[in-house]
PDB file of N, CA, C and O in Angstrom, chain B, residues numbered from 101:
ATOM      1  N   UNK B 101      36.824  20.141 159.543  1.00  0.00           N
ATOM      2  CA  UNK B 101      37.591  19.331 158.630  1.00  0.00           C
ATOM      3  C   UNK B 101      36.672  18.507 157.728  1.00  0.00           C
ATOM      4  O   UNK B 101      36.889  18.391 156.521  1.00  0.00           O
ATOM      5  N   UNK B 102      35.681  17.962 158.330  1.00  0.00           N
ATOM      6  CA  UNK B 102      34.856  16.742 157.180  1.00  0.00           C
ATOM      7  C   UNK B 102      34.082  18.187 156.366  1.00  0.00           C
ATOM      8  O   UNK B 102      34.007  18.044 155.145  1.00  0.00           O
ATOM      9  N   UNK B 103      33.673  19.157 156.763  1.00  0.00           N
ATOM     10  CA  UNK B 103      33.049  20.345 155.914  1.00  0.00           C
ATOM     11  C   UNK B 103      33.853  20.051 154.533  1.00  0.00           C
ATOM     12  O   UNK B 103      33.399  19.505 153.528  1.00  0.00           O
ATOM     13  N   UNK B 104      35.674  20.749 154.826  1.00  0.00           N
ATOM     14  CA  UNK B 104      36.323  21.115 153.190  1.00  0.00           C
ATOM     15  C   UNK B 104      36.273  19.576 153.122  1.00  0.00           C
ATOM     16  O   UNK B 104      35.528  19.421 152.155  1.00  0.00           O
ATOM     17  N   UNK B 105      36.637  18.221 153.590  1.00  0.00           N
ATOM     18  CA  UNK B 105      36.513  17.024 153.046  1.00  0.00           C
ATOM     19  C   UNK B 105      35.017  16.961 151.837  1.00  0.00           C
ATOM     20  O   UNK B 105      35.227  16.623 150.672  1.00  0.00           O
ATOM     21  N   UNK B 106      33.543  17.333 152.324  1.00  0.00           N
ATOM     22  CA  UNK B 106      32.734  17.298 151.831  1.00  0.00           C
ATOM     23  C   UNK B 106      32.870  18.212 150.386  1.00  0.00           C
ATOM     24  O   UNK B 106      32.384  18.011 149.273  1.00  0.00           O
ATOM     25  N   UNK B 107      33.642  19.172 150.840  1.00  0.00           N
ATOM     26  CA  UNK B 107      33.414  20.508 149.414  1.00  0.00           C
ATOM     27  C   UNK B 107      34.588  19.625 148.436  1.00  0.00           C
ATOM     28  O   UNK B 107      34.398  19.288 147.267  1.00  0.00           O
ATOM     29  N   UNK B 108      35.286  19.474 148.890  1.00  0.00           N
ATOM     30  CA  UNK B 108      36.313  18.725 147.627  1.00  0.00           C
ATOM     31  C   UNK B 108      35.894  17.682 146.862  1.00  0.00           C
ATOM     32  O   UNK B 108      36.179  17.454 145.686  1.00  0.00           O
ATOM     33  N   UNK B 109      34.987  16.875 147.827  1.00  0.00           N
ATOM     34  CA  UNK B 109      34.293  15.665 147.157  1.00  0.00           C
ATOM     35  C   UNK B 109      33.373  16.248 146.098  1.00  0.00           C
ATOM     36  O   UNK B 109      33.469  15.795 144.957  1.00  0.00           O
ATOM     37  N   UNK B 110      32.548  17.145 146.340  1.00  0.00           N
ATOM     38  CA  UNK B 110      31.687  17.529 145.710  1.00  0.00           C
ATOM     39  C   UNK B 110      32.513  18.490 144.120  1.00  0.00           C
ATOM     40  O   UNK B 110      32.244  18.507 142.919  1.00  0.00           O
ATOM     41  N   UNK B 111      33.278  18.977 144.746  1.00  0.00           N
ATOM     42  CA  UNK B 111      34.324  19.645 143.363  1.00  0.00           C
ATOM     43  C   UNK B 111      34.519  18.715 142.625  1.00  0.00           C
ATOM     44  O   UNK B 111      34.389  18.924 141.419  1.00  0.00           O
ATOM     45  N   UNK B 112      34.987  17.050 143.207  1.00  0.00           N
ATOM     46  CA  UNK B 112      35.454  16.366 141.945  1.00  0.00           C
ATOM     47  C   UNK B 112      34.868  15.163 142.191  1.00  0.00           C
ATOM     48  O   UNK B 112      35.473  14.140 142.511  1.00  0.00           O
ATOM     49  N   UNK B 113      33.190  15.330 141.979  1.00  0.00           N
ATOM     50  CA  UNK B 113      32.207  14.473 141.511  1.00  0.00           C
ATOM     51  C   UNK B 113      32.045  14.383 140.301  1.00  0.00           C
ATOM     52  O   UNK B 113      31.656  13.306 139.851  1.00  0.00           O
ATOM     53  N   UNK B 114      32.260  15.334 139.548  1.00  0.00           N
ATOM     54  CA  UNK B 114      31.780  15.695 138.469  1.00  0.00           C
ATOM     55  C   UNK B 114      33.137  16.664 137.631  1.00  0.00           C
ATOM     56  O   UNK B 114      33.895  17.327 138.340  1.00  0.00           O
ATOM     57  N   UNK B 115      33.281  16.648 136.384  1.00  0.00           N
ATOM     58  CA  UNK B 115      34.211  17.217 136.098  1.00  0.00           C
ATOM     59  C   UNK B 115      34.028  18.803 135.640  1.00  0.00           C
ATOM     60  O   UNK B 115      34.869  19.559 135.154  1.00  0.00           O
ATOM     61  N   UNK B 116      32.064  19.136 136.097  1.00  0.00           N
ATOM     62  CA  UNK B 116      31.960  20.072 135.474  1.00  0.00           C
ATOM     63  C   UNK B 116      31.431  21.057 137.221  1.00  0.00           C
ATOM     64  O   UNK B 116      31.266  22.263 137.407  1.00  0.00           O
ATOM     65  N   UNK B 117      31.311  19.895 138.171  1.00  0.00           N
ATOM     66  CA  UNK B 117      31.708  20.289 139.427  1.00  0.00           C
ATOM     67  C   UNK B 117      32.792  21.064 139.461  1.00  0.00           C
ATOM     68  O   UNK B 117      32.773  22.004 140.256  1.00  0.00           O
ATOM     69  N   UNK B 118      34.028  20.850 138.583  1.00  0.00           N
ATOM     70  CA  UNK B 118      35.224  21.823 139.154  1.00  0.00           C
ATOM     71  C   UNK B 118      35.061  22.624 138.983  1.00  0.00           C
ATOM     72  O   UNK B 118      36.152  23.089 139.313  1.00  0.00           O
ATOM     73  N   UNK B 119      34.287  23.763 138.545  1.00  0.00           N
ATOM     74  CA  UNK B 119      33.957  24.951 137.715  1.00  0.00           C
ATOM     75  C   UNK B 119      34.232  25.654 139.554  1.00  0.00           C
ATOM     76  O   UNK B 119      35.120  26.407 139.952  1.00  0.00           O
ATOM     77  N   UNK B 120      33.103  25.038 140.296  1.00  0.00           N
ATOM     78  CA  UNK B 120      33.009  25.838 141.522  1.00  0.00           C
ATOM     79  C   UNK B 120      34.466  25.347 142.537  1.00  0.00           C
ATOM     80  O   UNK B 120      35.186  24.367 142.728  1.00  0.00           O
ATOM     81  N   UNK B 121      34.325  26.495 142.904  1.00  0.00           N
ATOM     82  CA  UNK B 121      35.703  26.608 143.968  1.00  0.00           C
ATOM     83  C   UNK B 121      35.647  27.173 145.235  1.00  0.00           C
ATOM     84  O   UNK B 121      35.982  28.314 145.552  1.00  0.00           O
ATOM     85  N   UNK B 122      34.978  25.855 146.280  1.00  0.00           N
ATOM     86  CA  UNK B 122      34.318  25.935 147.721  1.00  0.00           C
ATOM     87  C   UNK B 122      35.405  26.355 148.409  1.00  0.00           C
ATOM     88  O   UNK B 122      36.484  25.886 148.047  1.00  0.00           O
ATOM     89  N   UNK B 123      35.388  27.281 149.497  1.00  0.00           N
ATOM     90  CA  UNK B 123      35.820  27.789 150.447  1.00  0.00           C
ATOM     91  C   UNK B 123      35.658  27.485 151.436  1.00  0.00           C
ATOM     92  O   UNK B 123      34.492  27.744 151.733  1.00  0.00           O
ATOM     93  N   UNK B 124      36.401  26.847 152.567  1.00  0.00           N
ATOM     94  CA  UNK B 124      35.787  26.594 153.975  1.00  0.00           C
ATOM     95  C   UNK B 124      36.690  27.739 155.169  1.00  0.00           C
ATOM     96  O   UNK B 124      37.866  27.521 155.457  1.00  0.00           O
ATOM     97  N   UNK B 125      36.088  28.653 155.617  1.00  0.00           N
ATOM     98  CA  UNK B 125      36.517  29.449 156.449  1.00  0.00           C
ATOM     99  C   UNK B 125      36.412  29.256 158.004  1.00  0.00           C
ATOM    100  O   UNK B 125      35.439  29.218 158.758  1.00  0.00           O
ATOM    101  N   UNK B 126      38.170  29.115 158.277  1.00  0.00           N
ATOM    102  CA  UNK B 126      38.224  28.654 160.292  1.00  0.00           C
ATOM    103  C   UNK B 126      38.751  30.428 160.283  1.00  0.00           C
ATOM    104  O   UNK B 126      39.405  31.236 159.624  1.00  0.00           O
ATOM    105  N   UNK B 127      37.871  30.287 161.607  1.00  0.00           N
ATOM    106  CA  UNK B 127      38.000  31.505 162.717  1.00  0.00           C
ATOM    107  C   UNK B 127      38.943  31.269 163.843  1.00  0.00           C
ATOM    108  O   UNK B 127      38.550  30.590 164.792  1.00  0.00           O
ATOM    109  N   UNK B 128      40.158  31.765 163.836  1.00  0.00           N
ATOM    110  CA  UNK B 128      40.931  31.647 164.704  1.00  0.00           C
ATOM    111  C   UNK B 128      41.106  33.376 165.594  1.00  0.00           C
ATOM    112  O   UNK B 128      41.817  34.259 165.114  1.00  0.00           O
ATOM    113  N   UNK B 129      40.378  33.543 166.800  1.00  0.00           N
ATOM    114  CA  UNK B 129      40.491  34.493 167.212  1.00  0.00           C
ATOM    115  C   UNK B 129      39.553  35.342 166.987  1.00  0.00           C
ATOM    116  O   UNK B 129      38.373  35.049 167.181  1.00  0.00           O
ATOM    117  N   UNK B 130      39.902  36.399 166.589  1.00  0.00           N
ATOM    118  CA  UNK B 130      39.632  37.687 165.246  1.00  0.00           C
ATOM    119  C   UNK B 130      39.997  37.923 164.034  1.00  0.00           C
ATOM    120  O   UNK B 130      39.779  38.917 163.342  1.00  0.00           O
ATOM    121  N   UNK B 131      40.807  36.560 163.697  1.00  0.00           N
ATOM    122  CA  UNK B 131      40.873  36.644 161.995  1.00  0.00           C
ATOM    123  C   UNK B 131      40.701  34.991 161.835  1.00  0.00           C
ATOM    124  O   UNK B 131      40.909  34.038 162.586  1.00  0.00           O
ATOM    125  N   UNK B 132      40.126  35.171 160.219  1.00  0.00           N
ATOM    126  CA  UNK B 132      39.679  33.757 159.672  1.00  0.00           C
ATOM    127  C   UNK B 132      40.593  33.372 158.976  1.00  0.00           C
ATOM    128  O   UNK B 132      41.424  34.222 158.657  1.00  0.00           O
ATOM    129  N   UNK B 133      40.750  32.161 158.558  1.00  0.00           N
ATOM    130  CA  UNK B 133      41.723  32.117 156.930  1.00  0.00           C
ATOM    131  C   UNK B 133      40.664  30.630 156.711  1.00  0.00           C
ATOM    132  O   UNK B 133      39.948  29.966 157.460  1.00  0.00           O
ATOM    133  N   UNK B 134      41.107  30.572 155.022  1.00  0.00           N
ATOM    134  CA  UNK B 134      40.206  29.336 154.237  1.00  0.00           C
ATOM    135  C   UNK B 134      41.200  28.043 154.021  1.00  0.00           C
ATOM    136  O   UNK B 134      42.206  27.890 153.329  1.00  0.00           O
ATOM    137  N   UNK B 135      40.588  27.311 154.778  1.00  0.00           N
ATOM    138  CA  UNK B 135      41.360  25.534 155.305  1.00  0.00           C
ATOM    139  C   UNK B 135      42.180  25.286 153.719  1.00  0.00           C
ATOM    140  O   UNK B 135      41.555  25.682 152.734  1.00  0.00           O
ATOM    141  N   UNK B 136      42.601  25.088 153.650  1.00  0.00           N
ATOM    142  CA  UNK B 136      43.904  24.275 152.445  1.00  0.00           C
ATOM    143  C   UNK B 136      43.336  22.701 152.110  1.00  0.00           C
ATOM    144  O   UNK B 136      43.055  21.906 153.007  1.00  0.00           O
ATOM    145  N   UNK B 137      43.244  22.465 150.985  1.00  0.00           N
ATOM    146  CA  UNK B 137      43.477  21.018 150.709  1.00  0.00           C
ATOM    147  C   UNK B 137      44.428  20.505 151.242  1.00  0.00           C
ATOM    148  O   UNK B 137      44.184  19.363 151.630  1.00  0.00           O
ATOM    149  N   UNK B 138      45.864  21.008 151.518  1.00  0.00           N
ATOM    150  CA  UNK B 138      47.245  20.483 151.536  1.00  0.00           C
ATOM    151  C   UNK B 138      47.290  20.419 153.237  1.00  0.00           C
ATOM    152  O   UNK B 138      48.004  19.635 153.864  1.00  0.00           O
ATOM    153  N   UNK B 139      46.206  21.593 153.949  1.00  0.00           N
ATOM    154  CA  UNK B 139      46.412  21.100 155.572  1.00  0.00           C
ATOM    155  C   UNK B 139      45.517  19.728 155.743  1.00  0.00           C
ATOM    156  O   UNK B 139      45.929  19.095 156.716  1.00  0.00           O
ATOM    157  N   UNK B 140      44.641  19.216 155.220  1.00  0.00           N
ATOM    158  CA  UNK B 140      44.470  17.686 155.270  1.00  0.00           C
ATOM    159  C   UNK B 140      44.866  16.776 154.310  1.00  0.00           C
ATOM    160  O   UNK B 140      44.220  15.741 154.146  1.00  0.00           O
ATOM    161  N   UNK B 141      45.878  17.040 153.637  1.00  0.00           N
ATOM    162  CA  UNK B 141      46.516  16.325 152.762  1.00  0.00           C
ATOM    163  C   UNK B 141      45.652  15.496 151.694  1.00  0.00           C
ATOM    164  O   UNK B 141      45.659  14.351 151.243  1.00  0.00           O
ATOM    165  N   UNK B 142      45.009  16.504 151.547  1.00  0.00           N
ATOM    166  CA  UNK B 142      44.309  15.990 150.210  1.00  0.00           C
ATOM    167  C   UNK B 142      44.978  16.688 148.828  1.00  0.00           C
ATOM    168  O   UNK B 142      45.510  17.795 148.751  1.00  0.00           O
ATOM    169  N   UNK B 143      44.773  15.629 147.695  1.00  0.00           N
ATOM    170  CA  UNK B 143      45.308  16.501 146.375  1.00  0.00           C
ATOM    171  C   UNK B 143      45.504  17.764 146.153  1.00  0.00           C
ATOM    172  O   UNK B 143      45.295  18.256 147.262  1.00  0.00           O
ATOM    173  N   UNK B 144      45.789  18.685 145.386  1.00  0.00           N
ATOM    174  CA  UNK B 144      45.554  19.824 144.797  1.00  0.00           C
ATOM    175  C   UNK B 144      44.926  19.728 143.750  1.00  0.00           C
ATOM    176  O   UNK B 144      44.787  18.839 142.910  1.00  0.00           O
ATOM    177  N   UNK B 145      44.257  21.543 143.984  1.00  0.00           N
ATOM    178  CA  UNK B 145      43.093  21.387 142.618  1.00  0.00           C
ATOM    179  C   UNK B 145      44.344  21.325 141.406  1.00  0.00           C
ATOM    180  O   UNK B 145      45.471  21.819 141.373  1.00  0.00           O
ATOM    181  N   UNK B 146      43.326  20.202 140.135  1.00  0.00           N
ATOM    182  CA  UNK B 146      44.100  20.805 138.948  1.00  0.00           C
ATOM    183  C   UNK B 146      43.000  21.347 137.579  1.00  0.00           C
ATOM    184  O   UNK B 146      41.799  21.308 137.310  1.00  0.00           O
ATOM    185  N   UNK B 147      44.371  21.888 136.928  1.00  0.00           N
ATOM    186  CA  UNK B 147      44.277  22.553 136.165  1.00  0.00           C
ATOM    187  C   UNK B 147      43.005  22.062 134.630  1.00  0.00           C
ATOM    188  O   UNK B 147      43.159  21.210 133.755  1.00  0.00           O
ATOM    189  N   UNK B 148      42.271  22.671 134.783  1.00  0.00           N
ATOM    190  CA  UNK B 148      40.926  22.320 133.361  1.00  0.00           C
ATOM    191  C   UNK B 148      41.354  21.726 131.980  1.00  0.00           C
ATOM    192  O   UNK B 148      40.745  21.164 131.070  1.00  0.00           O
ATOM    193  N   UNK B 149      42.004  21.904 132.091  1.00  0.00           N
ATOM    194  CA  UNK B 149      43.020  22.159 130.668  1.00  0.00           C
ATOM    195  C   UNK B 149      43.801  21.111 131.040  1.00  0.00           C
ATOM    196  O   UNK B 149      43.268  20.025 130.814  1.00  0.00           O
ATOM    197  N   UNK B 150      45.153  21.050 131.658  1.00  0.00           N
ATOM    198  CA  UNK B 150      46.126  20.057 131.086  1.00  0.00           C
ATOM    199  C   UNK B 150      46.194  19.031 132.281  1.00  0.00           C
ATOM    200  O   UNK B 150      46.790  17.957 132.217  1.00  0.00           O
ATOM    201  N   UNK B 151      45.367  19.594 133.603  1.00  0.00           N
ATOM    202  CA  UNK B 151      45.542  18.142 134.935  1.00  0.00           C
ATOM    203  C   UNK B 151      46.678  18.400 135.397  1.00  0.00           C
ATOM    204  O   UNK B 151      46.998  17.457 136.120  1.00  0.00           O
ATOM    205  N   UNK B 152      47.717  19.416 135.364  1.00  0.00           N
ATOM    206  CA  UNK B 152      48.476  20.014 135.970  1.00  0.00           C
ATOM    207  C   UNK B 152      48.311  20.707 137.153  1.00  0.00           C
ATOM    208  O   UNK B 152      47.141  21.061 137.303  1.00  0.00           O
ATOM    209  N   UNK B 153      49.224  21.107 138.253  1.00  0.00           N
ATOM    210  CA  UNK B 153      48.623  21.894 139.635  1.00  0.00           C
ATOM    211  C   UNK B 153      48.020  23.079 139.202  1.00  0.00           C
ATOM    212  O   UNK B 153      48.809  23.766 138.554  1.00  0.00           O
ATOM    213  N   UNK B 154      46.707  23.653 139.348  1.00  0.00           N
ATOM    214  CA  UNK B 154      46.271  25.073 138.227  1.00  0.00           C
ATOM    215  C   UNK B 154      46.912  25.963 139.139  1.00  0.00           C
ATOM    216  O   UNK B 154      47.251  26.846 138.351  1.00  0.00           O
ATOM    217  N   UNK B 155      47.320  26.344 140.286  1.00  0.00           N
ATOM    218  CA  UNK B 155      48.278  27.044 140.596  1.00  0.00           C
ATOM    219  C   UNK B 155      49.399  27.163 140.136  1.00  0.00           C
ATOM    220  O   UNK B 155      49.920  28.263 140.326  1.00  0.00           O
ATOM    221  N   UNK B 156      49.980  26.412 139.585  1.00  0.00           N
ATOM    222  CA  UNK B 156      51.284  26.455 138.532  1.00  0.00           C
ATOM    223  C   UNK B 156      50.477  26.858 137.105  1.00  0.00           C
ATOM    224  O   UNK B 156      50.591  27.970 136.589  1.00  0.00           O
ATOM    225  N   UNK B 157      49.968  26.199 136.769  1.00  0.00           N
ATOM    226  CA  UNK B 157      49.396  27.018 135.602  1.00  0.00           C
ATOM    227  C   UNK B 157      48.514  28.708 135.918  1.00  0.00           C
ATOM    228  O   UNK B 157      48.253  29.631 135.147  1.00  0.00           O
ATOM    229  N   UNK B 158      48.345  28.581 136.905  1.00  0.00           N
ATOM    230  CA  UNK B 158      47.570  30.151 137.103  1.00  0.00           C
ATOM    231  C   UNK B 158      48.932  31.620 136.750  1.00  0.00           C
ATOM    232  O   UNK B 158      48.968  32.675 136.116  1.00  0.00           O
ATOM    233  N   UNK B 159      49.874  30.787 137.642  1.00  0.00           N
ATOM    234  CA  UNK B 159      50.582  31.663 137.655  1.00  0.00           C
ATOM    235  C   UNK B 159      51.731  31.911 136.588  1.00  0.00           C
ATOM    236  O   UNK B 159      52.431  32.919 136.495  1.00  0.00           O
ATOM    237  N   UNK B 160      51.763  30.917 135.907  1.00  0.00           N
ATOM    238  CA  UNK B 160      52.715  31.396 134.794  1.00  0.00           C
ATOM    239  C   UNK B 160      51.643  31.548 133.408  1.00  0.00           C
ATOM    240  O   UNK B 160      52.012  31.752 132.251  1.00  0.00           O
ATOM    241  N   UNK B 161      50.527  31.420 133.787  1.00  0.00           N
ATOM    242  CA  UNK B 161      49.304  32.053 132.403  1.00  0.00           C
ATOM    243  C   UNK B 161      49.954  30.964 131.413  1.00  0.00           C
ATOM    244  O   UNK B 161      50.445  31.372 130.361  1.00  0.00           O
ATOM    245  N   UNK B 162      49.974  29.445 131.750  1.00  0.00           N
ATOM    246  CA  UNK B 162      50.840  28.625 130.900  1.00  0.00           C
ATOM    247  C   UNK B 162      49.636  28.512 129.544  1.00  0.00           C
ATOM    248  O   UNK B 162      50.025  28.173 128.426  1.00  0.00           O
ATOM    249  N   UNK B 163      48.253  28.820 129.798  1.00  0.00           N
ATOM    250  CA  UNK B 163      47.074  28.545 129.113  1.00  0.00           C
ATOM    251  C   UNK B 163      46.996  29.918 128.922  1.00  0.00           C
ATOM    252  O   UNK B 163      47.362  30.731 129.770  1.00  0.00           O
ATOM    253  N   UNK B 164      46.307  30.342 127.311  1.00  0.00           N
ATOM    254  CA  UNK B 164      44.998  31.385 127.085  1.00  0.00           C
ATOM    255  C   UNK B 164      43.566  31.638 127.418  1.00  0.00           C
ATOM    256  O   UNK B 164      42.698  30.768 127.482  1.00  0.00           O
ATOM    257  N   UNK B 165      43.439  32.648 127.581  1.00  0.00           N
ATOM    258  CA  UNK B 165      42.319  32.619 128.053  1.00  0.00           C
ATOM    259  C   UNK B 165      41.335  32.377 127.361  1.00  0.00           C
ATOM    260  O   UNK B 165      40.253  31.992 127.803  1.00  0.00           O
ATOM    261  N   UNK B 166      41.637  32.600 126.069  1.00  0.00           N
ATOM    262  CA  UNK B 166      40.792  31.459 125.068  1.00  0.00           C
ATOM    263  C   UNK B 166      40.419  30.550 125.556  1.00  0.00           C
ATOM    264  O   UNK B 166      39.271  30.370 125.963  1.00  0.00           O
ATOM    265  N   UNK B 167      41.495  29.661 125.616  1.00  0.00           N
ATOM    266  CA  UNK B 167      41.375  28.222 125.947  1.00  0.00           C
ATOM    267  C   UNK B 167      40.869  27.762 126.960  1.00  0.00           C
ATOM    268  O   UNK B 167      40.291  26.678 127.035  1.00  0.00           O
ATOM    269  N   UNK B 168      41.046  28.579 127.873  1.00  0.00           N
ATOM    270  CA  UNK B 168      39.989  28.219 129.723  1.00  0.00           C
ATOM    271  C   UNK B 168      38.676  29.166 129.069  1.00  0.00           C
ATOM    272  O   UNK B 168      38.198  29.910 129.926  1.00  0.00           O
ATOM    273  N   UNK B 169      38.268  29.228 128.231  1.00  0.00           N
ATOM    274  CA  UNK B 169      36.863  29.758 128.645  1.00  0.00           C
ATOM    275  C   UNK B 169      36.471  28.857 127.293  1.00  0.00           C
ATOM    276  O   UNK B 169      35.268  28.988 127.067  1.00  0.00           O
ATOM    277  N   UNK B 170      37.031  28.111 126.472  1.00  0.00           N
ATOM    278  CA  UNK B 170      36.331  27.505 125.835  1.00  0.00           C
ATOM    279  C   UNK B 170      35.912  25.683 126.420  1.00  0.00           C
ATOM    280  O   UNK B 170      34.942  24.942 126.266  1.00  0.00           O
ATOM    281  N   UNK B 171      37.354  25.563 127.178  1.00  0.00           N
ATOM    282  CA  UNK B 171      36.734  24.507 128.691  1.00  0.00           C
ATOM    283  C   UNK B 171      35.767  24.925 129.347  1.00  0.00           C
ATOM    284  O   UNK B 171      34.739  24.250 129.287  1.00  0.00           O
ATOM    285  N   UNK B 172      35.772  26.056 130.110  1.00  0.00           N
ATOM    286  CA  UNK B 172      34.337  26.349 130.472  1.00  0.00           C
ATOM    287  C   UNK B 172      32.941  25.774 130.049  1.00  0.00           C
ATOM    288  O   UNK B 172      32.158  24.915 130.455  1.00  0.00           O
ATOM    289  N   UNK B 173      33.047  26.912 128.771  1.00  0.00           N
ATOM    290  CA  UNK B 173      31.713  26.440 127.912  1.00  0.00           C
ATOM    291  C   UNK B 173      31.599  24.935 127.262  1.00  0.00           C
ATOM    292  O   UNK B 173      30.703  24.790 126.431  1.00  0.00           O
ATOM    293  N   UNK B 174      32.407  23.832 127.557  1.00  0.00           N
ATOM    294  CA  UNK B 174      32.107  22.271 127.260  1.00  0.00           C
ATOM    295  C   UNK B 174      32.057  21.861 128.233  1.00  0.00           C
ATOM    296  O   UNK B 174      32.061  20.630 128.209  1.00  0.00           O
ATOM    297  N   UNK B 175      31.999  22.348 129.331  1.00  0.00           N
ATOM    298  CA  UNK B 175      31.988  21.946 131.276  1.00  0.00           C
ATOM    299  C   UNK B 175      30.570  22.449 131.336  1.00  0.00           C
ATOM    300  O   UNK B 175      29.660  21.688 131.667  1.00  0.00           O
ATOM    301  N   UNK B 176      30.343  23.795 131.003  1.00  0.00           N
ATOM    302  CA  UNK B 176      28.844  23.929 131.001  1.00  0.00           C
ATOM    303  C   UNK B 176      27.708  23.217 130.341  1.00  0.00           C
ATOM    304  O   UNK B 176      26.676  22.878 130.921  1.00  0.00           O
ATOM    305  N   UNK B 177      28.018  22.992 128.919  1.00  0.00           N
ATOM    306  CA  UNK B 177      27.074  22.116 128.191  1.00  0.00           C
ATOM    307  C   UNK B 177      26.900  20.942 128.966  1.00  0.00           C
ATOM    308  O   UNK B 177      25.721  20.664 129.181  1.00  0.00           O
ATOM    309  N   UNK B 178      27.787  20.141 129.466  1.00  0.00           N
ATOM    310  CA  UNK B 178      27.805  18.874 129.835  1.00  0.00           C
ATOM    311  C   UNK B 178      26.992  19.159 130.734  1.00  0.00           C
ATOM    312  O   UNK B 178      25.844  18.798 130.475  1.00  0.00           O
ATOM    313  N   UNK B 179      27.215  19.959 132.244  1.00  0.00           N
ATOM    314  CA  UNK B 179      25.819  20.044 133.009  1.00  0.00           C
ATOM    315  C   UNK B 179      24.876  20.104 132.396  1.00  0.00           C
ATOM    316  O   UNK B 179      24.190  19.082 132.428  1.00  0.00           O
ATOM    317  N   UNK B 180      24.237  21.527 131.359  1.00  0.00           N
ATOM    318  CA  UNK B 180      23.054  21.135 130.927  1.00  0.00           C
ATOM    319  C   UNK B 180      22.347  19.763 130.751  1.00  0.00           C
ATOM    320  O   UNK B 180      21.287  19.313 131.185  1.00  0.00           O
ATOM    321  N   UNK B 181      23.556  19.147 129.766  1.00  0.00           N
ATOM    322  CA  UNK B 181      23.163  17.864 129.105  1.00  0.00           C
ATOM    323  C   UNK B 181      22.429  17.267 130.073  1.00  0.00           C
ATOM    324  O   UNK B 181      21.305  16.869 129.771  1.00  0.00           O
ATOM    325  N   UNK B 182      23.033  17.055 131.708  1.00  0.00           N
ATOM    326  CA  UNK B 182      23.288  16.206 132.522  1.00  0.00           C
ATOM    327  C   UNK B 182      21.783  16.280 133.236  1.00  0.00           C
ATOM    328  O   UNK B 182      21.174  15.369 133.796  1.00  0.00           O
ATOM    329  N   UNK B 183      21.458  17.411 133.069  1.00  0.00           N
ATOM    330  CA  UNK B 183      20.327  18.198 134.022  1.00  0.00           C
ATOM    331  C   UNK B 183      19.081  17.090 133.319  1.00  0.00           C
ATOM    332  O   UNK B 183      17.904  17.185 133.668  1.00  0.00           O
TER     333      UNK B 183
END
């Protein structure tokens, strides 16, 4: 649990942190699945673009893909800058 606590923190240290999208994988048995923000009741990721749940925006393609890859590339500069 403090693992995905740590990866979320680190996703939204930075706004160009959100780019990456950490996975924390529990082994239950013989099959794994990847811990949920929502099973420790932390926020949901949002969306680059409007700060909306990006799962609601993923799935109705409410954005172009224009438009998420030109967030991208001003999420990227800013690291550079930052570096």
């Amino acid at each position: 649990m403090a693992v995905k606590e740590g990866t979320v923190a680190f996703e939204e240290t930075t706004p160009y942190n959100r780019l990456f999208d950490l996975d924390v994988l529990i082994k239950e048995g013989e099959t794994a699945h990847s811990l949920s923000r929502g099973e420790l009741n932390l926020p949901v990721r949002t969306c680059l673009i409007c700060g909306r749940p990006a799962k609601e925006c993923g799935r109705s393609r409410r954005h172009t893909v224009a438009g998420l890859q030109e967030r991208v590339a001003v999420l990227i500069k800013q690291a550079i800058q930052a570096t």
